[in-house]
N, C-alpha and C positions, 0 to 999 in steps of 0.2 A: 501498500500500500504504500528514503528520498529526503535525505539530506543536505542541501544547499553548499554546507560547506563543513566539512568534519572530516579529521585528519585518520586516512586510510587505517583501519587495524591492522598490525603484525598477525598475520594468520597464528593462529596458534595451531602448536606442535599434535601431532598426535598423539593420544597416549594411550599406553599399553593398553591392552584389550584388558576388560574387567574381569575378575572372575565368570568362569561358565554360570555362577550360580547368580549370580547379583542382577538385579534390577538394570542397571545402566550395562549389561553388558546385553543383556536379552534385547534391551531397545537398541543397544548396537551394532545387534547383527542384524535391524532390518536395510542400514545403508544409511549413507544420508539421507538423498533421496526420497528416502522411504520417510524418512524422518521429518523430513520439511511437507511433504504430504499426508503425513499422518497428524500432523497441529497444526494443519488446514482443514480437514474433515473435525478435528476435534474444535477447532473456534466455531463453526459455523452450523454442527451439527448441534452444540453446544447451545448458540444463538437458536436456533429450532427450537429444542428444548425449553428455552427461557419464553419463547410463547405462547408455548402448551402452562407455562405457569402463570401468564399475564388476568386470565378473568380469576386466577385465585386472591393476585395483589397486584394487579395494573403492572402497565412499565414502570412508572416510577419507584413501586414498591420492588420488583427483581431489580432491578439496579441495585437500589439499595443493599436487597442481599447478597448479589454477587458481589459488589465492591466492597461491603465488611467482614464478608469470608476469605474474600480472599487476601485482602488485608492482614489479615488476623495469621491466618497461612505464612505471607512473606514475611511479616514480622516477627514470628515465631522461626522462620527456618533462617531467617537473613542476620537479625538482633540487630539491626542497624543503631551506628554510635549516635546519640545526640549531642555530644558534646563536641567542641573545635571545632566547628563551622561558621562561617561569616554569615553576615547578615545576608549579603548577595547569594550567599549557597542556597538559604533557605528561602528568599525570594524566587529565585527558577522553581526550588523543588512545588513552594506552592504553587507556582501559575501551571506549572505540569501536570501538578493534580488537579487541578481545576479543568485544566482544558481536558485530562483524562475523563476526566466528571462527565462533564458539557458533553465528550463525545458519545460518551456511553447511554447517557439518558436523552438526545439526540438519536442515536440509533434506535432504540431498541422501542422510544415512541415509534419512532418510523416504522420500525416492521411491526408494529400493531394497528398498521393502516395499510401499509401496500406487503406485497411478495417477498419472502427474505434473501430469492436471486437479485430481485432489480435492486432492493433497497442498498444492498452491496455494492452492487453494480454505479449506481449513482454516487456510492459515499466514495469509491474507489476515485472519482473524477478530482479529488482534494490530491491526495497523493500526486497523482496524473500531472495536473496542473505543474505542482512544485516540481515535477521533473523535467517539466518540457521547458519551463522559465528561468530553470538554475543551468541548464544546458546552454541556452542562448545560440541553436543552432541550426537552422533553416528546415532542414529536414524536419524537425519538429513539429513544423506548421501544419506535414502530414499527418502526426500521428494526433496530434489533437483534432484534426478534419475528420480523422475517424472517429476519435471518441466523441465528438459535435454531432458526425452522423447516429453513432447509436443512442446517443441520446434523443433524437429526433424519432429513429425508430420506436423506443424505448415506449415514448408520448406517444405514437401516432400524428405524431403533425403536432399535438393539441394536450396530450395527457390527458384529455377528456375520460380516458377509461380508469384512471388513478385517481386515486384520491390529490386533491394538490398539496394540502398540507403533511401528507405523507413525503411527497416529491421533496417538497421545501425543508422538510426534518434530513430526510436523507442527505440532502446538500450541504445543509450546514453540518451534519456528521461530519463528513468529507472535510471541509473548509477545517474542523479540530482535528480532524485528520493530519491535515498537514502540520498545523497548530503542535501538535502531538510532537510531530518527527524532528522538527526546531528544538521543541525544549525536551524531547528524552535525549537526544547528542548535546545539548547545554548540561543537563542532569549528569552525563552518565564522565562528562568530563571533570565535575566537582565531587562524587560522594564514588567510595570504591566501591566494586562488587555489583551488587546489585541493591545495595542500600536506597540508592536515590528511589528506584524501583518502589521500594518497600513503603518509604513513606509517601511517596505519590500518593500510593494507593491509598495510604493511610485518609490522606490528606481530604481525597477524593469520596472514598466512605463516610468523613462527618461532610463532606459539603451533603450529601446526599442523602443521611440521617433523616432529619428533619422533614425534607421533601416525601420521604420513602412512608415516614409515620403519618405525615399527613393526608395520603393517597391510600393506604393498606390499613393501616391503622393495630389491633391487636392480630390481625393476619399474619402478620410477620412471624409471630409466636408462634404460630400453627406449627407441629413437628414437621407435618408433611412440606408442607412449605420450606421449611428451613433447610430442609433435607434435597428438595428440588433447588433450590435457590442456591444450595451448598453445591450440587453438585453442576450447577452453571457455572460456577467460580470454578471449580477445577477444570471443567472442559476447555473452558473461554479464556483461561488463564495461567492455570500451573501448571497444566500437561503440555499444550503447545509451548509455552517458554520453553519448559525442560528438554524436551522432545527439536524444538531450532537451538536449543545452547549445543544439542549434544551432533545436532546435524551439522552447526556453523565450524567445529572444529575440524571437518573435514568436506566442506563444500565449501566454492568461492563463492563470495559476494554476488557477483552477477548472476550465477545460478542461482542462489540463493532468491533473487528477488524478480527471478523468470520465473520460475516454481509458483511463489506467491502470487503472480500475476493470475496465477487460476483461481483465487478465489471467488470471482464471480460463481464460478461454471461448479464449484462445490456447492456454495449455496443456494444453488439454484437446485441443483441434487437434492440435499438436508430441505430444501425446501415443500419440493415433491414428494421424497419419500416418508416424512414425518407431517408435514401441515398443508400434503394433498395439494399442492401451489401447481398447477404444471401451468408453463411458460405455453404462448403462442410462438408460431412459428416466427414474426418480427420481433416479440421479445427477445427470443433465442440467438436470433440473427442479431440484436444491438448488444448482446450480452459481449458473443463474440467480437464482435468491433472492439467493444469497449478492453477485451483481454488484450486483443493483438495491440492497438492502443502502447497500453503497457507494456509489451513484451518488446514492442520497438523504440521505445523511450527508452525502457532499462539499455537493449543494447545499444542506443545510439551513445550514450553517455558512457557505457563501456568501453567503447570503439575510440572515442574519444579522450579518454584519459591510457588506453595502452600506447598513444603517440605522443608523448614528450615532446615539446619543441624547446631545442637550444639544451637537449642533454637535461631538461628539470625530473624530475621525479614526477610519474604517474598521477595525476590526481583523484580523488575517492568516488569511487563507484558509488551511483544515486542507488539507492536498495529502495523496492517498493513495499509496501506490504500492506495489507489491511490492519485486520485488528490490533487492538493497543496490547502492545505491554513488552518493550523493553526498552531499557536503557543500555544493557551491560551487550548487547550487540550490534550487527550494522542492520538496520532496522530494512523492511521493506518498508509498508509502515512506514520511516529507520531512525535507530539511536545510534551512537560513537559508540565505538567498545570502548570503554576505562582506562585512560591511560596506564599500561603499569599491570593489566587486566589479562590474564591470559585466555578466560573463560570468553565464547562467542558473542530478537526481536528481538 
């Protein structure tokens, strides 16, 4: 779902294969590959899920719970330090959660009005954007002509068949989308690890506290609820992290955020096979515009920085990606990996 300007990460090293027995070595013998496509199916089948829980506590109220669960999650696995940090550190770290906030309660109204392929589809145009504008390079005017076309497709001329204020949720998703991929490579260059991460989130869950009580209200308490809404935070957020940290240390950037560019075409999938959404044949056709889009932006700006001129050094591969949540990697999305950081959204 493309960072403007954030200093390339040192590929990190491989390392030894895990135990036969251990968790992280099971997830690493599906490949990378397999890896960066399996926390694509898990964000957005995840987001599926979260709509099957929306008439128990509205959007606003899953929000809520997926952002204090999973908060709770990083903060416990992360322990991020509060102390020694500048004022300026924790100025970025909030406006990251905020904008993490805004994007997520943004989306997730969205797809409780339109399809959870288009609504993707449309937020993805945020990313889009910031790649084709930080590129500055002719060819570009093509790939956004595409993504213009599928957007048009998309509407049928008109969006007469959408709801509008769904359209308009999704957009501005997109717009903190971008928002997002600025300040997680601000974030991920001031707090180690994945700290900044952790209080983002943190930060992001009381913004949306309040909202979440006043929309759900004693709903939230419901076990079942907590337990759906728990398990939206792990699909939407700890499994695909885990699942791209463990992929990033041996996949490039560029693939990395070709891969991602299929997020449409997942949730368009998670969309059909869980909440019965099936696409018409224009939708389907703007969906695809709108990947290749992306897949041409990411390579143009790849193609771009493997030509040095005057002998300088490479400059950083734009990484796309949808859904939020990293800092401690090169974001599709994207964050900076951590100075100093050997770990990979």
């Amino acid at each position: 779902m493309t960072t403007p300007s954030t200093s390339q990460p040192t590929p990190a090293p491989v390392s030894a294969p895990a135990a036969g027995g251990s968790p992280a070595g099971r997830l690493g013998s599906l490949g990378p590959v397999g890896l960066v496509l399996a926390g694509g199916i898990s964000v957005q089948f995840g987001a599926a899920v979260a709509v099957t829980l929306m008439p128990r506590a509205g959007a606003l109220g899953v929000v809520c719970l997926r952002l204090f669960a999973a908060a709770v999650i990083l903060l416990v696995v992360c322990r991020p330090r509060l102390r020694g940090h500048s004022r300026t550190d924790w100025g970025t770290v909030i406006v990251f959660g905020v904008t993490m906030g805004a994007m997520n309660g943004l989306f997730y109204e969205a797809v409780a009005r339109i399809p959870l392929g288009l609504a993707v589809t449309l937020e993805v145009l945020g990313p889009l954007a910031l790649s084709v504008l930080a590129s500055r390079r002719l060819i570009n005017a093509l790939w956004a002509a595409l993504a213009l076309a599928g957007v048009f497709l998309l509407g049928g001329g008109n969006f007469s068949g959408l709801d509008p204020v769904g359209v308009g949720l999704a957009l501005g998703a997109g717009a903190m989308w971008a928002t997002y991929i600025i300040f997680s490579a601000r974030t991920g260059r001031r707090f180690p690890q994945a700290d900044g991460l952790a209080l983002a989130m943190a930060v992001a869950a009381l913004l949306f506290l309040p909202l979440g009580i006043a929309e759900a209200g004693g709903k939230l308490l419901d076990p079942t609820t907590v337990a759906l809404g728990s398990s939206v935070a792990v699909l939407s957020s700890v499994l695909p992290y885990t699942l791209e940290l463990l992929a990033l240390r041996r996949l490039p950037a560029h693939t990395f955020a070709v891969l991602m560019s299929l997020e449409p075409a997942i949730a368009a999938t998670a969309g059909f096979l869980i909440l019965d959404q099936a696409l018409s044949a224009a939708q389907a056709a703007a969906v695809a515009l709108v990947i290749a889009a992306s897949i041409g932006a990411v390579r143009t700006q790849v193609g771009r920085d493997r030509k040095p001129e005057g002998g300088t050094q490479p400059g950083p591969a734009v990484v796309i990606q949808p859904e939020p949540v990293v800092v401690v990697r090169p974001e599709p999305a994207v964050g900076a990996q951590p100075e100093g950081n050997g770990s990979a959204s």
